[in-house]
VOGU-3710 file (C-alpha; in Angstrom, 3 decimals, decimal comma):
1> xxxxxxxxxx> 180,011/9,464/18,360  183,726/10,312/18,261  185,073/14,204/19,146  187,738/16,196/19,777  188,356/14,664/23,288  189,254/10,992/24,216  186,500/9,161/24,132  184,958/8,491/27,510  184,801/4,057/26,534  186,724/2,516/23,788
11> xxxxxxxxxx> 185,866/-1,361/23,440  187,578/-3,519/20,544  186,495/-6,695/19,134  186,086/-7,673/22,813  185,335/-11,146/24,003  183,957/-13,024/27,095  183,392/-16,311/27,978  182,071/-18,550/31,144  181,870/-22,114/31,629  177,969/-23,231/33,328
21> xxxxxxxxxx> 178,179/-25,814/36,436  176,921/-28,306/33,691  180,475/-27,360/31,530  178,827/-25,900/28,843  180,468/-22,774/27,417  178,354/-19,907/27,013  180,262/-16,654/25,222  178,865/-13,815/26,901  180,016/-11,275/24,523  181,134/-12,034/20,960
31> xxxxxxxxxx> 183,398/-9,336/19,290  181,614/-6,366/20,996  182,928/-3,038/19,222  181,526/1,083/20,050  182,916/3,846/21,498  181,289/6,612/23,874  182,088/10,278/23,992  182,417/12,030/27,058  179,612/13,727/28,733  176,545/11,779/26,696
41> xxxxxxxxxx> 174,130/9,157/28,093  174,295/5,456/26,618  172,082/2,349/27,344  173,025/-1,078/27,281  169,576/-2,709/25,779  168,879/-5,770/25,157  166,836/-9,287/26,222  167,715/-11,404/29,498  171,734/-12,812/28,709  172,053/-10,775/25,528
51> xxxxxxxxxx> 175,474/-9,585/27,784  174,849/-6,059/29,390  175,991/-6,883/32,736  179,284/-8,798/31,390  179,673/-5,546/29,501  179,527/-3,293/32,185  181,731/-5,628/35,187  183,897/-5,318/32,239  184,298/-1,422/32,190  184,279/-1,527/35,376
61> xxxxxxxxxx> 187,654/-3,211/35,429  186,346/-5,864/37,946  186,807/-8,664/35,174  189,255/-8,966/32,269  187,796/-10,135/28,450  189,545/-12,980/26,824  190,212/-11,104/23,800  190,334/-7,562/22,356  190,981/-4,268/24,300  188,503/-2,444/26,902
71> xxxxxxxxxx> 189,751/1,259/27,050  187,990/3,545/30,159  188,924/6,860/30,177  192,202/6,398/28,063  192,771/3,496/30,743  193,907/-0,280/29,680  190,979/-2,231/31,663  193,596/-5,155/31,209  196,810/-3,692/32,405  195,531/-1,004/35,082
81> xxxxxxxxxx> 191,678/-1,799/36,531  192,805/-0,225/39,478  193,125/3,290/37,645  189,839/3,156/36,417  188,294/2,040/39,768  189,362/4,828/41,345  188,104/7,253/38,415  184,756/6,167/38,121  181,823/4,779/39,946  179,487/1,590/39,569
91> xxxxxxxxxx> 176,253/0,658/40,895  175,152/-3,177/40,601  171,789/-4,946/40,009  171,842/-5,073/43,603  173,903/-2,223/45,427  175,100/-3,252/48,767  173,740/-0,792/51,748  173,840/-2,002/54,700  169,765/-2,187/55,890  171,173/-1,940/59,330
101> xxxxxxxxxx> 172,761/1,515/59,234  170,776/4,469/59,218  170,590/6,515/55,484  173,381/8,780/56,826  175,853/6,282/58,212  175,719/4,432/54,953  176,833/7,806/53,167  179,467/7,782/55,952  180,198/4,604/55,197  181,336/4,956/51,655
111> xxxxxxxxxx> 182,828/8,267/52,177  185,297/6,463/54,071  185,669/3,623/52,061  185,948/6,267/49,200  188,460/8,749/51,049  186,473/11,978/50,585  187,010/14,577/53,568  184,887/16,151/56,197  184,914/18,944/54,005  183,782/17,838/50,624
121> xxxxxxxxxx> 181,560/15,843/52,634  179,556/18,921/53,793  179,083/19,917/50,059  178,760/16,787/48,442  175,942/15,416/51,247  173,751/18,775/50,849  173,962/18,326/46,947  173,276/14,618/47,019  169,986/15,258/49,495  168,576/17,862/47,386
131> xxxxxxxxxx> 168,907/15,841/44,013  167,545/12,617/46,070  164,765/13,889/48,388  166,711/12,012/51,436  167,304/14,829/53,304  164,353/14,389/55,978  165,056/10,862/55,972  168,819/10,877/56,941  167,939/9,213/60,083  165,794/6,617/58,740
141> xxxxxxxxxx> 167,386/2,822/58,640  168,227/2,202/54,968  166,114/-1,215/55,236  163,347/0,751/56,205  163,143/2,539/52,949  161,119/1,877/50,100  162,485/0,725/46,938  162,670/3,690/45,077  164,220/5,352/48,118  166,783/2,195/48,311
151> xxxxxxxxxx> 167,870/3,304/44,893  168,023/6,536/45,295  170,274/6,014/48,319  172,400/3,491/46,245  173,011/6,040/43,533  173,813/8,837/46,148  176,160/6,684/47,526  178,225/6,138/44,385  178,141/9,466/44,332  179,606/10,344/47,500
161> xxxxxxxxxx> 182,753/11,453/45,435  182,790/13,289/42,174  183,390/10,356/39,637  184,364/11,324/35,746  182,095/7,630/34,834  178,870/6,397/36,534  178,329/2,596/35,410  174,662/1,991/36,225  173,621/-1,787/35,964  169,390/-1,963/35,463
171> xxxxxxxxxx> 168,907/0,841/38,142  165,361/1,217/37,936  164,424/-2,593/38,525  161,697/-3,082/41,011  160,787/0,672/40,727  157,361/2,236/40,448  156,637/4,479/38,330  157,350/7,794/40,170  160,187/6,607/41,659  161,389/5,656/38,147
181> xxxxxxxxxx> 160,515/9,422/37,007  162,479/10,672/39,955  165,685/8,572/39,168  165,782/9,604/35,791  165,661/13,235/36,871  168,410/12,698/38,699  170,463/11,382/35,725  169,360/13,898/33,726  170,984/16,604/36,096  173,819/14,622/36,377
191> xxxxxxxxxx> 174,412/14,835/32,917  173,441/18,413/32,409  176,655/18,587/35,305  179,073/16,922/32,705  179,120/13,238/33,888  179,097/10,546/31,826  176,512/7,855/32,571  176,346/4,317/30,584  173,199/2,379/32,147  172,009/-1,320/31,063
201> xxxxxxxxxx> 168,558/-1,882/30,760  166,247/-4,426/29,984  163,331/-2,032/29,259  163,148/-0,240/25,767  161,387/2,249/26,997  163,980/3,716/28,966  166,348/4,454/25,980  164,513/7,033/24,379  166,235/9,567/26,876  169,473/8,239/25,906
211> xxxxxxxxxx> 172,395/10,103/23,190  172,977/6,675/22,098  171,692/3,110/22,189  173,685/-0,148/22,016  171,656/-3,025/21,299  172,910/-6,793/22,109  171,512/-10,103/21,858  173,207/-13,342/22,667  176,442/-11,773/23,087  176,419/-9,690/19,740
221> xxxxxxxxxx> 175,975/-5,846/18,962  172,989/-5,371/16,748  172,889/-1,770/16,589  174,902/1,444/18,073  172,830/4,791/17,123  170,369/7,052/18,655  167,270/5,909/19,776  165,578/7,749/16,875  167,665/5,469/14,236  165,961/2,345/16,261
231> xxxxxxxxxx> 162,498/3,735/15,948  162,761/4,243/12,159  163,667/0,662/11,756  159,554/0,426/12,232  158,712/3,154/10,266  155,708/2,381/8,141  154,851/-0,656/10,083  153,638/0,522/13,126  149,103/-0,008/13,991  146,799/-0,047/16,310
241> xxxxxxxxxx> 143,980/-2,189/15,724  140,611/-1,902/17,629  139,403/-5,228/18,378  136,110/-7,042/17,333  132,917/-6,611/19,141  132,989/-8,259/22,922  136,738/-9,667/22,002  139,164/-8,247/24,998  142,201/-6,863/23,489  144,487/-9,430/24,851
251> xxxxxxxxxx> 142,598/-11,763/23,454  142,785/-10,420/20,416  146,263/-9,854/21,126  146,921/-13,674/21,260  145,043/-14,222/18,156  146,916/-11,023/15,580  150,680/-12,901/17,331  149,852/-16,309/15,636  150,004/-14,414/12,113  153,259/-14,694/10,918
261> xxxxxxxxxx> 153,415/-11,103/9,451  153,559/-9,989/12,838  155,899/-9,119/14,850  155,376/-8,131/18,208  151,384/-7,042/19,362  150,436/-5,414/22,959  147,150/-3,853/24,685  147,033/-0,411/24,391  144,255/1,568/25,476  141,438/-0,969/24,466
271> xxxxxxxxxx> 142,936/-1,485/21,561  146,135/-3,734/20,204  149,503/-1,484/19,053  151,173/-4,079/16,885  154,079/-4,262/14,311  154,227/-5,779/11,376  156,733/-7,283/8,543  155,650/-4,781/5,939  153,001/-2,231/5,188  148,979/-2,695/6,138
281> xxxxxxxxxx> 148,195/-5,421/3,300  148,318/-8,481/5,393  145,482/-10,864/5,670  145,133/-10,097/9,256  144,085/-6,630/8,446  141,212/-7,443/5,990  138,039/-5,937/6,835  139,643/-4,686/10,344  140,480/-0,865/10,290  144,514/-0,208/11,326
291> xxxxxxxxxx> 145,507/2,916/12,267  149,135/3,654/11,030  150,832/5,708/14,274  154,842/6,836/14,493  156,951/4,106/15,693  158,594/4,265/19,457  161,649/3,100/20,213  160,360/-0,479/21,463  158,777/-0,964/17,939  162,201/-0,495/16,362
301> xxxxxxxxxx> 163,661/-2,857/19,151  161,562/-5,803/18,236  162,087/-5,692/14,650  165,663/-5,447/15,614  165,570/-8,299/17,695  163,003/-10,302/14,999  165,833/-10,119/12,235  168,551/-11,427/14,497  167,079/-14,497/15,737  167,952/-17,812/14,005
311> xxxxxxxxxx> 166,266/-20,699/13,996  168,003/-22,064/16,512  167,838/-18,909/18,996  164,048/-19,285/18,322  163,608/-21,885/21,559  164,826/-19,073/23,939  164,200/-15,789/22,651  160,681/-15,836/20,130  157,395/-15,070/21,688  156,184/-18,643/22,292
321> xxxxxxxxxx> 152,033/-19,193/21,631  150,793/-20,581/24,580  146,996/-20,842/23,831  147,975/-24,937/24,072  148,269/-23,957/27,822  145,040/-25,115/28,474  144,794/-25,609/31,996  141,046/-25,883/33,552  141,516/-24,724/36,881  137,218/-24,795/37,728
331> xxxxxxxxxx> 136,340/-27,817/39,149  133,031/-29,268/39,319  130,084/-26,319/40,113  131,934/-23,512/40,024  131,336/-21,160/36,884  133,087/-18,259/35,215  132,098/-15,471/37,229  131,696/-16,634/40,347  133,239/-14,779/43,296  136,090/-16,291/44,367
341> xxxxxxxxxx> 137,918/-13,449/46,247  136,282/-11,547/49,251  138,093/-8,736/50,693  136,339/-6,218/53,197  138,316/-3,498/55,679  141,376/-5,750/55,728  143,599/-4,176/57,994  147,211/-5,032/58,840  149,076/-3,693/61,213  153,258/-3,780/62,286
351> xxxxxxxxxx> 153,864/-1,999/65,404  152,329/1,320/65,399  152,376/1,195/61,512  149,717/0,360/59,442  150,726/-1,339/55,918  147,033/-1,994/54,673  144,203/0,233/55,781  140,749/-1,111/55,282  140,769/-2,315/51,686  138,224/-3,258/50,225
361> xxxxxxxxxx> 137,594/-5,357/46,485  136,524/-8,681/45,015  138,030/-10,771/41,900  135,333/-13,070/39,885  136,544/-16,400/38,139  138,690/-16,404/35,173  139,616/-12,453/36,023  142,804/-10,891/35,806  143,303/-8,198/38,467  145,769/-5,820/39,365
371> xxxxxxxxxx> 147,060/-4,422/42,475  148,854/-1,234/41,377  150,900/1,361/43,422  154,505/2,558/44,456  157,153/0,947/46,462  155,777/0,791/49,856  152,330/0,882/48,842  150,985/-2,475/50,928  150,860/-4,445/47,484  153,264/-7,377/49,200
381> xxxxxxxxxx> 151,778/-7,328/52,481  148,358/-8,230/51,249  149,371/-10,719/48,748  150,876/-12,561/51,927  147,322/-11,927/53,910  145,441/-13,232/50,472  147,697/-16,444/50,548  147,325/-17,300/53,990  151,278/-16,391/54,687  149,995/-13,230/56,816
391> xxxxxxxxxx> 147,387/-13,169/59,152  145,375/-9,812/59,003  144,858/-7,533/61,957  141,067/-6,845/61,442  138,497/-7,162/58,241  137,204/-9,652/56,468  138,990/-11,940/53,750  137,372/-15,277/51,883  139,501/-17,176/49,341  137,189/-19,947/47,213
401> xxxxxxxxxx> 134,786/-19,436/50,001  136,842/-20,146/52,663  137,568/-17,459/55,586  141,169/-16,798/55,427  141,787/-15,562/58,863  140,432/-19,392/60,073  141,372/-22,282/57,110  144,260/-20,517/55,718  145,878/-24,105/55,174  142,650/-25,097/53,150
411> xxxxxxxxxx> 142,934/-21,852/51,166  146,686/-22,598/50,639  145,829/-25,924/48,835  143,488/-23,512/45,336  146,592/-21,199/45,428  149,581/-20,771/43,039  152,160/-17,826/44,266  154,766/-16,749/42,423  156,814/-14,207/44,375  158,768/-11,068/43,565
421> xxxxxxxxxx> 162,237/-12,432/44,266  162,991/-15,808/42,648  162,432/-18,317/45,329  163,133/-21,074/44,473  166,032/-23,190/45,514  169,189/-22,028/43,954  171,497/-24,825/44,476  169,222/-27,634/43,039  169,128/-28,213/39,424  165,607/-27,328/37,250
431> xxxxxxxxxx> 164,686/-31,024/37,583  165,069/-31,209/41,456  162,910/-27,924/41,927  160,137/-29,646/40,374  160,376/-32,561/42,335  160,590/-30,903/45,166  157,680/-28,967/44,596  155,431/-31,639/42,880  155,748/-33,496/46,436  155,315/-30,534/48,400
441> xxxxxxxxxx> 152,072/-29,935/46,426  150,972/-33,875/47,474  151,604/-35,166/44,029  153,422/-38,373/43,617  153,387/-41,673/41,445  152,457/-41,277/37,721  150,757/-37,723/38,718  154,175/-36,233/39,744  155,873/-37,484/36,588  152,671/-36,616/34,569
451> xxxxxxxxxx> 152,691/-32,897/35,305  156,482/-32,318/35,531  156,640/-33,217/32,074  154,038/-31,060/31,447  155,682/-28,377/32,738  159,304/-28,968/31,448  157,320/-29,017/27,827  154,489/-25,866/28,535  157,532/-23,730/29,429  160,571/-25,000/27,338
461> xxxxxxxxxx> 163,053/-25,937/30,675  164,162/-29,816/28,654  167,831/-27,795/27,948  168,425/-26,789/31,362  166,972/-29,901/33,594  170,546/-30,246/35,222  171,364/-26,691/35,401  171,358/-25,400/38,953  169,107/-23,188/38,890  170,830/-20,037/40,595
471> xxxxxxxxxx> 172,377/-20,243/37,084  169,297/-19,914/34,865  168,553/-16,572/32,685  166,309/-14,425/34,056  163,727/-15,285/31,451  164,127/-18,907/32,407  164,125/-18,092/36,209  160,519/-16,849/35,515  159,214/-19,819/33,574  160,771/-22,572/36,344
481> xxxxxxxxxx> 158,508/-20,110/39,194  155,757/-20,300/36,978  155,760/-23,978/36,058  156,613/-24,696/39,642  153,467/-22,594/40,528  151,334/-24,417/38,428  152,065/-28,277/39,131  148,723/-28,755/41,466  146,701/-26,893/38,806  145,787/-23,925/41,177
491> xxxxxxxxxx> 142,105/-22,214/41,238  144,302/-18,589/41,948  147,179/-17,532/40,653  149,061/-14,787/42,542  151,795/-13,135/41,123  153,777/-10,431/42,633  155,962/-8,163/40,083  156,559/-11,721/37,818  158,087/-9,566/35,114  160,678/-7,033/37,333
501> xxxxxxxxxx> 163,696/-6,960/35,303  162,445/-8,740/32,325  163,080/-7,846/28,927  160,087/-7,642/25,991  160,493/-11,019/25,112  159,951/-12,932/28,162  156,728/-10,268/29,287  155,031/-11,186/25,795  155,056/-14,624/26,579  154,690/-14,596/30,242
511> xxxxxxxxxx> 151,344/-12,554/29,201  150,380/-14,861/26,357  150,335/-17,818/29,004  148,730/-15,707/31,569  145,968/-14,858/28,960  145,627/-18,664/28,460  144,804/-19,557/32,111  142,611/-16,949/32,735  140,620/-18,067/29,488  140,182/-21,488/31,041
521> xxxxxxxxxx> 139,149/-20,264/34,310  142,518/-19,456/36,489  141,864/-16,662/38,611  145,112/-13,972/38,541  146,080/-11,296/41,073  149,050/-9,832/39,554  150,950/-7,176/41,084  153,649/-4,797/38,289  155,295/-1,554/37,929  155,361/-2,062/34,197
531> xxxxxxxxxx> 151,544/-0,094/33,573  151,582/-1,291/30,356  151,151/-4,672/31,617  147,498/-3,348/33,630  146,214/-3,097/30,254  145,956/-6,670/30,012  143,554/-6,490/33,630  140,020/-7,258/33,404  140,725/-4,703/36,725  143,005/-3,274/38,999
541> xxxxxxxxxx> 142,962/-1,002/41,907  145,527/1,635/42,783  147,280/1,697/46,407  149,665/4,043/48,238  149,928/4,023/51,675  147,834/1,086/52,089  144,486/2,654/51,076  142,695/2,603/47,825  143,004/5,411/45,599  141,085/3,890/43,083
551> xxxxxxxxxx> 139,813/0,985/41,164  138,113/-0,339/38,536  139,051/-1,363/34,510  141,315/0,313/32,493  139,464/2,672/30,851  137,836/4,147/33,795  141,521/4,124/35,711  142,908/5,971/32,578  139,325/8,695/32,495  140,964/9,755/35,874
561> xxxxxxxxxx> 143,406/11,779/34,111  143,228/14,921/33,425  143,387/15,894/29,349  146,371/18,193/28,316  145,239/21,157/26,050  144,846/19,308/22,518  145,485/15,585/23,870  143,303/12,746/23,028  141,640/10,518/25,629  142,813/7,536/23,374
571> xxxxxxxxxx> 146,589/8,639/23,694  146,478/8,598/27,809  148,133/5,530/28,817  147,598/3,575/32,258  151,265/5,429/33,224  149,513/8,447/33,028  146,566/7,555/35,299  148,662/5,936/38,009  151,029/9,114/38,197  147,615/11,794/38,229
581> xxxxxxxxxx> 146,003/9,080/41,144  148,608/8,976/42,789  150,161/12,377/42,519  146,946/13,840/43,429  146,302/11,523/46,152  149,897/13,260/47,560  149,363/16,732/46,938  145,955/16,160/48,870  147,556/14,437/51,695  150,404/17,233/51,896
591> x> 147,749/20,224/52,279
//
């Protein structure tokens, strides 16, 4: 990676610790060593607390390390941050605009802050609108933007003056998929420009586009190469496996990931992509056809991550089989099947807008269904009408039989709801969540203690009972909202983007316990931006602008799009259908 010129980072056996509330040390970064050359694209990958955001605060120069040397830009992060803060520029996990100031005065706002004249103002605003799209929205109040347009505002902002660095912590987190596309256009003409851009992610997917890759886990560098050196670490192992007769593919899914020749196995177009230890000679492939296909770059990234884990790193990290989560939510008289979601013209209206315009769709029993579309789309707003949190304007909506709009109290009490920002409360530990919540669902006695020990066990929480838990992992954030959700043993599940900002690891098992519940008879209405995650959807519908574009299973979403010359049906992916629906949905809406 080294040239000619000073390389853009430098890091040297660097090291960073932090003491936990429950004084526990936990060493962020152990000995991290790599270099970057100016001018290329590098990603930070790697699972939840594997140490990308230390890394980047770090070359930011808004935190020292304990140990070794952090060079930025030929800069000692250690003797002059200053120097480098005023070279480069950083967006967070969560950039701070300011909802209440319009999408121009927040540009203002960090011009200032920044120092950059009315003149380069003028040049820099007209260039920043045209790479963003903002530029018929510069009126618009920042907290009335989507979340794609939040981001794109966030990285315009840090971009107010020409910076030689652009640190980029997870910037597509919460993003739909066009959005997403759009962002990464952006820093693709940025680089094309000259910048250098180092972005953490917790999605493999999103290195591919990258010069170079750094992988981490638990503090440690696994790899630094390009993403094509990752992929080949799968070379030769890589399948996809079409599943038994009437067996869905996640099922089958479950059953290939309790074979310990394999690695890591996911839905793909009705079929199961999976990865195994070694070539096609496994018992798991007798009498089953497997198709060998080139390895991707996530492929390479779980067998990366599969030889680093120890025993010990096992209780965090591995893919944990959860068909023992075997939760029957069906009580007496109701069967698999049965209707237990009624939704008819449900309208909702704010003001003069309308967030949800007469939808229409109904989830059976035991279903998984998804609610797809961009930022904006009405996904959130009629989760909140489905749980009773929102009443609807007009149309008709039955939950287990009840009418919504008249017992939403009684429909509250079959209902689990995980929502899209952890919401739990951050400044009691693990083990006073639950408690809280166990009472709050009317449990008490030896049934409270009964099914908070069930949880703690069903989702691995015993190390972190007296851990606040503000100061979980992400991963671990996830499995205290979903074992929280799941204390009353709800009929419905609702889940709105569970896995935002999760990393492969903690999706595979989230979706190996959702797979579980719905097998015994839990009801799921799961919202994502990850459309890899829809194939595990019995069905899902596609929004944008509160109306339905489409729904229906998988493989008639994925029929909606149209075939490049030469391209297979069985290589479209759900990506590809939500980008034709909705892009055409657009385009239609534009003439």
């Amino acid at each position: 990676m080294s040239t000619d010129k000073v390389p853009a980072l430098q890091l040297e056996a660097v090291r960073k610790a932090f003491k936990r509330a429950t004084g526990e040390t936990v060493l962020a970064l152990d000995t991290i060593s790599f270099s970057l050359r100016q001018g290329g694209l590098a990603a930070l990958v790697g699972p939840d607390g594997a140490g990308k955001t230390t890394l980047i605060r770090l070359l930011a120069g808004l935190m020292k390390a304990d140990a070794g040397v952090v060079r930025v830009l030929a800069i000692d992060a250690a003797l002059d941050p200053q120097a480098i803060q005023s070279r480069i520029s950083y967006m967070p996990q969560r950039f701070g605009l300011y909802e209440d100031l319009t999408v121009r005065e927040n540009l203002d706002l960090y011009s200032d802050m920044h120092g950059v004249s009315q003149q380069d103002r003028k040049m820099q605003y007209q260039r920043l609108m045209e790479m963003t799209g903002l530029g018929n929205f510069q009126q618009r109040l920042a907290g009335q933007l989507s979340g794609g347009m939040k981001q794109k505002l966030g990285l315009a902002c840090t971009l107010v003056r020409s910076p030689e660095l652009l640190l980029l912590d997870e910037p597509t987190v919460g993003v739909d998929p066009l959005s997403r596309h759009e962002l990464w256009e952006i820093i693709r003409q940025l680089i094309k420009d000259g910048l250098t851009v180092v972005l953490s992610s917790s999605d493999p997917d999103e290195a591919e586009s990258c010069d170079c890759v750094v992988v981490l886990n638990d503090g440690k560098k696994l790899k630094e190469a390009p993403p094509k050196l990752v992929s080949a670490l799968a070379q030769n192992r890589t399948f996809l496996i079409q599943p038994p007769p009437a067996v869905k593919a996640r099922d089958f899914q479950a059953l290939l990931l309790r074979d310990p020749n394999i690695i890591d196995a996911v839905p793909q177009s009705d079929q199961v992509r999976l990865v195994s230890k070694g070539a096609a000679n496994s018992a798991v492939f007798q009498g089953i056809t497997a198709q060998p296909v080139p390895p991707r770059f996530e492929d390479g990234f779980m067998v990366l991550l599969h030889q680093s884990i120890t025993s010990e790193q096992t209780k965090t990290h591995t893919i944990v089989h959860t068909n023992q989560v075997s939760e029957p939510a069906t009580a007496t008289g109701n069967n698999p099947g049965d209707l237990v979601i009624e939704v008819k013209d449900l309208v909702r209206t704010f003001d003069k807008f309308t967030a949800v315009d007469r939808i229409s769709f109904s989830v059976r029993r035991g279903e998984i269904f998804g609610l797809l579309g961009p930022n904006g789309a009405g996904k959130t707003t009629t989760f909140r009408m489905l749980c009773g949190l929102l009443p609807a304007s007009s149309g008709t909506l039955k939950v287990v039989g009840v009418d919504v709009r008249h017992g939403r109290a009684s429909a509250r009490q079959n209902l689990g709801y995980v929502a899209q920002k952890f919401s739990l409360y951050g400044q009691l530990t693990v083990s006073e969540n639950l408690d809280f919540f166990a009472k709050a669902y009317g449990l008490g006695g030896d049934k409270k203690r009964e099914r908070i020990a069930w949880a703690v066990e069903q989702f691995n929480l015993e190390n972190f009972l007296n851990l606040p838990s503000a100061q979980l992992p992400g991963g671990f954030k996830q499995r205290l909202a979903m074992a929280a959700a799941l204390l009353h043993r709800p009929q419905i599940l609702f889940l709105d983007e569970p896995t935002s900002g999760a990393d492969p690891f903690a999706r595979r098992e989230f979706w190996q316990r959702i797979t579980a519940l719905a097998a015994n008879g839990v009801t799921v209405i799961v919202t994502t931006h990850f459309m890899a995650e829809a194939e595990y959807c019995d069905r899902a519908l596609i929004l944008d602008g509160g109306k339905v574009l489409a729904q229906g299973t998988p493989t008639e979403l994925r029929a909606l799009t149209p075939l490049a010359p030469g391209q297979l049906a069985n290589t479209v992916t759900m990506e590809d259908a939500f980008i034709a629906v909705v892009g055409k949905a657009r385009r239609e809406l534009a003439t």
